[in-house]
N, C-alpha and C positions, 0 to 999 in steps of 0.2 A: 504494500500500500504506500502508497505516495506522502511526502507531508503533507501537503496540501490537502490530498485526501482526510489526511488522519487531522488535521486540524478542523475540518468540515464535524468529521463526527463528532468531534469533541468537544462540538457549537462554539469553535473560535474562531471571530473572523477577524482579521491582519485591521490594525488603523492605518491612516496615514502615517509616514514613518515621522519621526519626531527629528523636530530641527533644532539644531547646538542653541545651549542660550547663552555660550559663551565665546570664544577666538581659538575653538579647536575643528576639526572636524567628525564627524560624528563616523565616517568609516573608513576604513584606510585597507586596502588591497596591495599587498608585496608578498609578489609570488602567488603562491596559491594558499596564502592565509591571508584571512582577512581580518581585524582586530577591529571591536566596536568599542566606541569611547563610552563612558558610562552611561547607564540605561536608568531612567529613573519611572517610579512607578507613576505615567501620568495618564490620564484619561482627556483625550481632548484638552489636550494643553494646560490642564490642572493636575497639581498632585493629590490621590489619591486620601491622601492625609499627611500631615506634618507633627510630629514631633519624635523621642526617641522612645524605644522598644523598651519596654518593662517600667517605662511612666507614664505617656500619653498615651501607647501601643503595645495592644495584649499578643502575642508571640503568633495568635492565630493570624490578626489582622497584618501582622508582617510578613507573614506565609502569603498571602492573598494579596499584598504586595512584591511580593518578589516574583511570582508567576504574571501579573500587570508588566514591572518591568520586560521580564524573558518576552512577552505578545511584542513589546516594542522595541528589543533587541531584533525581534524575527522580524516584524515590519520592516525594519533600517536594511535588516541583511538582504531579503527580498527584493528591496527596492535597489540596492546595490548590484544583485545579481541576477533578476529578473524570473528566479525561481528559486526555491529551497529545494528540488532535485537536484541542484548542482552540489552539495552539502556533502560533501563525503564522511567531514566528523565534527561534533563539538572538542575541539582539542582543550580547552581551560576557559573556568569559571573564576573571576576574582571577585566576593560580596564584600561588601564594608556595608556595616549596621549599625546607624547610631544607636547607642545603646547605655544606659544607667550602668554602673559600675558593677553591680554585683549580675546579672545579668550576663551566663555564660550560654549562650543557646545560641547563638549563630548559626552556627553549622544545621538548627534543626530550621532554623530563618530559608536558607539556602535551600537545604532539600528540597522546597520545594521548588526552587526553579531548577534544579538539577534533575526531581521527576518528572517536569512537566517535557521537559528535553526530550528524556529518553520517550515518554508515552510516544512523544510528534514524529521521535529519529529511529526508537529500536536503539540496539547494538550502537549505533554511529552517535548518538546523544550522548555516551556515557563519556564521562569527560575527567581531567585532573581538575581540582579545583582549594581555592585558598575564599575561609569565612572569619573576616577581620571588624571586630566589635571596635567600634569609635566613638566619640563625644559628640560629634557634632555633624555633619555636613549640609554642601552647599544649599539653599532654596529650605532649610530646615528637614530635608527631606528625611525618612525611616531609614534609608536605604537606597545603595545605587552598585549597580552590577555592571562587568566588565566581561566581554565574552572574545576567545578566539573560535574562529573556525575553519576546519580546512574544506575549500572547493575544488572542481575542478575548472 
């Protein structure tokens, strides 16, 4: 089954891909990796919610943002590549989660954009990845995720 396909089923349909709100670019192609600049959880140009994970955000609602973000990592990659057939693997996930001090659960933040991968990819979603708890980040956001992938 296709991603595309498997995204159908799995009642997700791609946004518009999200444009940088800063002086980077949002995809960068060298070779046949392509590296996305961070993904933040928005819907229609808004984030999803604002503050950090285990004060303002219960570990679920950060889960249901990180799978937000991954929809608009895939939208960016799509619109880079013109298909998510071309996807040979998700090679690395790097999450940073702002997050309250005592608050060690990243990594369970993450899984979910790490399963939502594999559901879309199979085999080829499973990926290396790094989940980095922080104080703070940009836009106040929960969370923001960085993805490579290999195409052909």
């Amino acid at each position: 089954m296709s991603p595309e396909e498997r995204l159908k089923e799995l009642g997700i349909e791609l946004p518009e891909a999200p444009t940088p709100s800063g002086s980077y670019i949002p995809v960068l192609r060298t070779g046949n990796l392509i590296f996305l600049s961070r993904m933040l959880p928005l819907r229609e140009g808004r984030l999803t919610r604002q503050g950090r994970v285990g004060e303002d955000i219960s570990l679920d609602e950060a889960r249901e943002d990180a799978r937000v973000a991954t929809i608009n990592a895939l939208s960016a990659l799509n619109a880079h590549i013109g298909s998510l057939d071309k996807v040979k693997r998700c090679v690395k996930v790097t999450g940073y989660v702002a997050s309250v001090n005592n608050f060690t659960e990243q990594p369970k933040v993450l899984n979910a954009a790490s399963d939502l991968l594999f559901e879309i990819f199979g085999e080829k979603g499973r990926h290396a990845r790094a989940a980095v708890g922080v104080n703070v980040l940009p836009l106040n956001s929960p969370l923001e995720i960085e993805f490579i992938f290999e195409v052909s």
